[in-house]
MMTF fields as JSON, N, C-alpha, C and O atoms, coordinates in Angstrom:
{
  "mmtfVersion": "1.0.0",
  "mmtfProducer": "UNKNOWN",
  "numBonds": 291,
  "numAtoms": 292,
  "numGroups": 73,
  "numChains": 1,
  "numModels": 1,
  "chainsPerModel": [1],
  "groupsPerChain": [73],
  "chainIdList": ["A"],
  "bondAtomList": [4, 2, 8, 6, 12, 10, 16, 14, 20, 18, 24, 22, 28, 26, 32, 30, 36, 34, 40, 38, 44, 42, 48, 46, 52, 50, 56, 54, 60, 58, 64, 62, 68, 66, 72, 70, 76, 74, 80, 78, 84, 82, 88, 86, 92, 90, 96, 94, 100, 98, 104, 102, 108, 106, 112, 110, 116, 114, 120, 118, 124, 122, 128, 126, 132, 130, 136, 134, 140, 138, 144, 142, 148, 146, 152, 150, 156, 154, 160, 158, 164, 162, 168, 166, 172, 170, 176, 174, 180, 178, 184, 182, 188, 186, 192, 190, 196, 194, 200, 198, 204, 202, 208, 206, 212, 210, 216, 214, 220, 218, 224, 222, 228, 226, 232, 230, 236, 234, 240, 238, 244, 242, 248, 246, 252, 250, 256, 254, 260, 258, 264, 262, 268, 266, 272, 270, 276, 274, 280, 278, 284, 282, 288, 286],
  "bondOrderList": [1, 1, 1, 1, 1, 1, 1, 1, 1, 1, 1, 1, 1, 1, 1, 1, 1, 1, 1, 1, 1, 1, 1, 1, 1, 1, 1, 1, 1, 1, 1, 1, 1, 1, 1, 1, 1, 1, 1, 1, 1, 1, 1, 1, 1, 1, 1, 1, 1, 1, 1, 1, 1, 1, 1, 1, 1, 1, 1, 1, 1, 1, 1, 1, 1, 1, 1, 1, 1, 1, 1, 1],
  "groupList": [{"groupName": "UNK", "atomNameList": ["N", "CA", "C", "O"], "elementList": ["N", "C", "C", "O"], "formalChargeList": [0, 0, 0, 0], "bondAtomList": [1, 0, 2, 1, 3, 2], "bondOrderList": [1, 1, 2], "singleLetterCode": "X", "chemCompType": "L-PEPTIDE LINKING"}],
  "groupTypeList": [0, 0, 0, 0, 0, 0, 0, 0, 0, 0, 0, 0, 0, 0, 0, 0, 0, 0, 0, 0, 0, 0, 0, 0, 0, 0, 0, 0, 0, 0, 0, 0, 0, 0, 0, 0, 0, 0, 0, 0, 0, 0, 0, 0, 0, 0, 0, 0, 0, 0, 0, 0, 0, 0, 0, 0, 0, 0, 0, 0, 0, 0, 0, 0, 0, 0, 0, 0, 0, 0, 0, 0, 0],
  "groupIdList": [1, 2, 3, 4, 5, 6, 7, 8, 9, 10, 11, 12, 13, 14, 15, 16, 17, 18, 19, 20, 21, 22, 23, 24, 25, 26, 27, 28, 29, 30, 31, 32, 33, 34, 35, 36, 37, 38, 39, 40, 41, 42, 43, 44, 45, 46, 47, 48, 49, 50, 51, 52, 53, 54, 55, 56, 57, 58, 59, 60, 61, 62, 63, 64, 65, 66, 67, 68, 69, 70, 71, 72, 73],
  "secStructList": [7, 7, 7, 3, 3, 3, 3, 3, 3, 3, 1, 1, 1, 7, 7, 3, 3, 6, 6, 3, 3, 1, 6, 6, 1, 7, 7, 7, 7, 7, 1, 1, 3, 3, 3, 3, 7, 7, 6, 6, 6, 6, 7, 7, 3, 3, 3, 3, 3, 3, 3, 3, 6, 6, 3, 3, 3, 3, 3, 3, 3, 7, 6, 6, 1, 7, 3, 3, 3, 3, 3, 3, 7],
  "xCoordList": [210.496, 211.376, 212.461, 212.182, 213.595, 214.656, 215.282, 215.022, 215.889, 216.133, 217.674, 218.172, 218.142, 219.741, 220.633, 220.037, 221.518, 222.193, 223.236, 223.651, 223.712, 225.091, 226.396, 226.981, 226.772, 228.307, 229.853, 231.005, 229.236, 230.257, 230.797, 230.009, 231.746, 231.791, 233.587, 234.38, 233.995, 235.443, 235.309, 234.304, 236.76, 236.898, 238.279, 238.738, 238.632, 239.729, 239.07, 238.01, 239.705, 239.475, 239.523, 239.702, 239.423, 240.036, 238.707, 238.323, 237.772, 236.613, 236.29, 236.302, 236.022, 236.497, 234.786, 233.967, 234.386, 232.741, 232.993, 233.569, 232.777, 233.246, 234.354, 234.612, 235.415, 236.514, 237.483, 238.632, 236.487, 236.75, 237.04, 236.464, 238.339, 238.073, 237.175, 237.483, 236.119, 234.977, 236.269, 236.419, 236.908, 237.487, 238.223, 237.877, 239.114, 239.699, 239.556, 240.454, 237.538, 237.022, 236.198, 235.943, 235.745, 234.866, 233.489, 232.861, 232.695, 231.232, 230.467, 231.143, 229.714, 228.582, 227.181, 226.718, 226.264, 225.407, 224.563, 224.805, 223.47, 222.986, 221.702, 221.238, 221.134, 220.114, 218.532, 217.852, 218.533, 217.926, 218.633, 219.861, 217.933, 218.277, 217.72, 217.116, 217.834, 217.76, 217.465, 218.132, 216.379, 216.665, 217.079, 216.556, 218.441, 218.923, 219.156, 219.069, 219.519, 219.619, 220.91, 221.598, 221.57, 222.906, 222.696, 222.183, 223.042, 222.728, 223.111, 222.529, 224.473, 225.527, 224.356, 224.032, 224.018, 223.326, 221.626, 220.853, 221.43, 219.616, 219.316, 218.153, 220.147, 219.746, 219.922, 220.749, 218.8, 218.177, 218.859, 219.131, 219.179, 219.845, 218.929, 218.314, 219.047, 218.896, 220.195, 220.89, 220.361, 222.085, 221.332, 220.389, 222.064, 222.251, 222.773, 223.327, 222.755, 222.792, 224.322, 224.642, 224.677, 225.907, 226.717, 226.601, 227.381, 228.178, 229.744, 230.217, 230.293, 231.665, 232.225, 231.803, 233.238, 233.88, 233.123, 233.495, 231.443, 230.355, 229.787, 228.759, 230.255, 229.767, 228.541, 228.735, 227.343, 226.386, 226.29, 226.079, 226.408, 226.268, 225.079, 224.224, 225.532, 224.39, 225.246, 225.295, 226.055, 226.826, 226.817, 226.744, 226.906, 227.221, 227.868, 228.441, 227.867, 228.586, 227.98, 227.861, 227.707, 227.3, 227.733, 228.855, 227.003, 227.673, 228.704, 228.917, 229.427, 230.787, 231.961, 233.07, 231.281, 232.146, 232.666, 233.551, 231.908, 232.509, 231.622, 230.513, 232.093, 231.388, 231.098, 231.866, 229.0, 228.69, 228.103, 227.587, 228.693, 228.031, 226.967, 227.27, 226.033, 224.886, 224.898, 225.287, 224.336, 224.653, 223.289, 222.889, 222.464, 221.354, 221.571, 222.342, 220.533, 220.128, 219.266, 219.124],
  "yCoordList": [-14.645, -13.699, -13.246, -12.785, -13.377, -13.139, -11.452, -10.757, -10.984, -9.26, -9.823, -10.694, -8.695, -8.946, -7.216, -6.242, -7.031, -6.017, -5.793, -6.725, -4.842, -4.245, -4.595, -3.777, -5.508, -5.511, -5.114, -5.314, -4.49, -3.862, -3.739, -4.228, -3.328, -3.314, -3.179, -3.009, -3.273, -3.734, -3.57, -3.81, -3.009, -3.09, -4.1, -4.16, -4.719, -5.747, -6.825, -6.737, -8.304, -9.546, -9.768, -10.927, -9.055, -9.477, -9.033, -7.97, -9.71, -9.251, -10.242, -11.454, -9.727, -10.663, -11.102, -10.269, -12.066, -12.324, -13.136, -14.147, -13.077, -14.036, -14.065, -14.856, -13.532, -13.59, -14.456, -14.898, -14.44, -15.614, -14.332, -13.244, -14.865, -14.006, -15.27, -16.404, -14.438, -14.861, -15.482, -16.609, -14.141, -14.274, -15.612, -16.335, -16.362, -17.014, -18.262, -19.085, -18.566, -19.739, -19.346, -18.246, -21.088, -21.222, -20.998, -21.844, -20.026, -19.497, -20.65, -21.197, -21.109, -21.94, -21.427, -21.116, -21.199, -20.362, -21.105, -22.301, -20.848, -20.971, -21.71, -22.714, -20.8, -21.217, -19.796, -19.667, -19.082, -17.85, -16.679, -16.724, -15.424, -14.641, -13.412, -13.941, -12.032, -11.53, -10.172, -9.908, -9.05, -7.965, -7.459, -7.597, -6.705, -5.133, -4.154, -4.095, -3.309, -1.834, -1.312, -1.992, -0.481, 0.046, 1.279, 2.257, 1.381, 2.044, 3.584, 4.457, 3.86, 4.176, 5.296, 6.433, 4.746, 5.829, 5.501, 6.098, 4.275, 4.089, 3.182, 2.867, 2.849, 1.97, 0.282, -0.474, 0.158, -1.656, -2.599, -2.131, -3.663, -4.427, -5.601, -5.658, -6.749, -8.1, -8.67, -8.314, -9.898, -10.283, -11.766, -11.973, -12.503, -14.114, -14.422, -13.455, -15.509, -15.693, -17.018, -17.647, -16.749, -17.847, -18.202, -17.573, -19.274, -20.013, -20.19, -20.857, -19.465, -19.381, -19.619, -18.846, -20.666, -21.299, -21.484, -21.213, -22.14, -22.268, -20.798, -20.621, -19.545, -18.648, -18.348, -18.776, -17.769, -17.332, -15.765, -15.021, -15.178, -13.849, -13.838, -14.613, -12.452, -12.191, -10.905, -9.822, -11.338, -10.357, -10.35, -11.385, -8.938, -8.474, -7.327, -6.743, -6.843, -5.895, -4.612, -4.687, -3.626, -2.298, -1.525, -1.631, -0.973, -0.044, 0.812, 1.153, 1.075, 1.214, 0.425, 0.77, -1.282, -2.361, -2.834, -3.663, -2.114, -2.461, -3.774, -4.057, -4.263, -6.033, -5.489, -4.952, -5.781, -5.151, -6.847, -7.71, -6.641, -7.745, -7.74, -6.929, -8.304, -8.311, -9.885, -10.919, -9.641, -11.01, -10.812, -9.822, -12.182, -12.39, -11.974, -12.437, -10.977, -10.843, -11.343, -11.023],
  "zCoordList": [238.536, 237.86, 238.827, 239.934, 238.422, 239.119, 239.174, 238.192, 240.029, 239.878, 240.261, 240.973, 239.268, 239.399, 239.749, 239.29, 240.259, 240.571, 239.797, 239.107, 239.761, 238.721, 239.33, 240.04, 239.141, 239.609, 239.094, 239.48, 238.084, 237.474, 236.248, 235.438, 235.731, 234.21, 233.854, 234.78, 232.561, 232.324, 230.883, 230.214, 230.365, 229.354, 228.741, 227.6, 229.812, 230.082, 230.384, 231.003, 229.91, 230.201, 231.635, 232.01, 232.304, 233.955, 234.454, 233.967, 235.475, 236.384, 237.318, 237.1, 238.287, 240.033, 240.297, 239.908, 240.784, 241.182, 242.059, 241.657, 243.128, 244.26, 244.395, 245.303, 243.898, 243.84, 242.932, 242.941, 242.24, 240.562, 239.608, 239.631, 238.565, 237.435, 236.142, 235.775, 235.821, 235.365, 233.669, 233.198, 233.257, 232.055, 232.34, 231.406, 233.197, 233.11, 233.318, 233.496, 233.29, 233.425, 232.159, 231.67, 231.661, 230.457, 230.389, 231.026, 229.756, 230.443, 230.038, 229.167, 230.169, 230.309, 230.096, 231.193, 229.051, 228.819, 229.521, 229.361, 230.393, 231.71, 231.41, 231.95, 230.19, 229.425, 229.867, 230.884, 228.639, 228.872, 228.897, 228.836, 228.995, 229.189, 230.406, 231.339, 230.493, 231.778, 231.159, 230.159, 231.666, 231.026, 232.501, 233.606, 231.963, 233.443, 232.474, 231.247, 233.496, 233.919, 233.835, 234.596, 233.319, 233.562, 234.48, 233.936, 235.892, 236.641, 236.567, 237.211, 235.442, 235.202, 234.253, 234.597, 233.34, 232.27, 231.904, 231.155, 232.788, 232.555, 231.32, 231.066, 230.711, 229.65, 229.782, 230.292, 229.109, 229.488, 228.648, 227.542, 228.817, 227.873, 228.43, 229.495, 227.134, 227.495, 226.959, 226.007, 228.052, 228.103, 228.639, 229.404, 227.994, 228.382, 229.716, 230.239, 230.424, 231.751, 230.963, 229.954, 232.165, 232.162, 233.974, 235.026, 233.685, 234.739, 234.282, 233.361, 235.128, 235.011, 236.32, 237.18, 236.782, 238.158, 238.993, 240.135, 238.742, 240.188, 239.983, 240.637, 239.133, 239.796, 238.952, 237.814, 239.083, 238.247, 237.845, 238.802, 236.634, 236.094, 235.021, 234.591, 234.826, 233.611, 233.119, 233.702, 231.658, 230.952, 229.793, 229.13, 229.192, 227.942, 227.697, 228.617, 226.417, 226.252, 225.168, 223.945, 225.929, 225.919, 224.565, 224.071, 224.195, 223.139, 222.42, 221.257, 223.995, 223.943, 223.71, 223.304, 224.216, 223.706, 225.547, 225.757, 226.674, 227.896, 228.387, 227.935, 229.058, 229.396, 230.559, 231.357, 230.681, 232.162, 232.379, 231.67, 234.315, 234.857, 236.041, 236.915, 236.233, 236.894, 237.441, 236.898, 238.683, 240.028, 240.598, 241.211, 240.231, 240.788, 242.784, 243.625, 242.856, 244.146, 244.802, 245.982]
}
């Protein structure tokens, strides 16, 4: 079982992961999914795992409609 960290969140197409914007490569669903943590307010989500430019995440989008991302640690 893998543990993943909060790397951040956006309500714009634009978000940096390695220094990749994730939006401006094609996601690749990874295969599975991941449950995290929004560190922000405590609430758990399960979110699909994906590959965007080599890079690996785990994102979705929150109730508010903001896209949170999580980076295997």
């Amino acid at each position: 079982m893998s543990n993943y960290r909060f790397a951040g969140r956006t309500s714009k197409e634009l978000f940096l992961i390695k220094g990749i914007n994730v939006f401006a490569e094609k996601w690749v669903h990874a295969g599975g999914c991941a449950t995290v943590t929004n560190p922000q307010n405590k609430k758990t989500y399960v979110f699909s795992k994906y590959i965007s430019g080599g890079v690996e995440f785990v994102a979705g989008k929150d109730s508010n409609g903001y896209w949170l991302f999580f980076v295997e640690t």
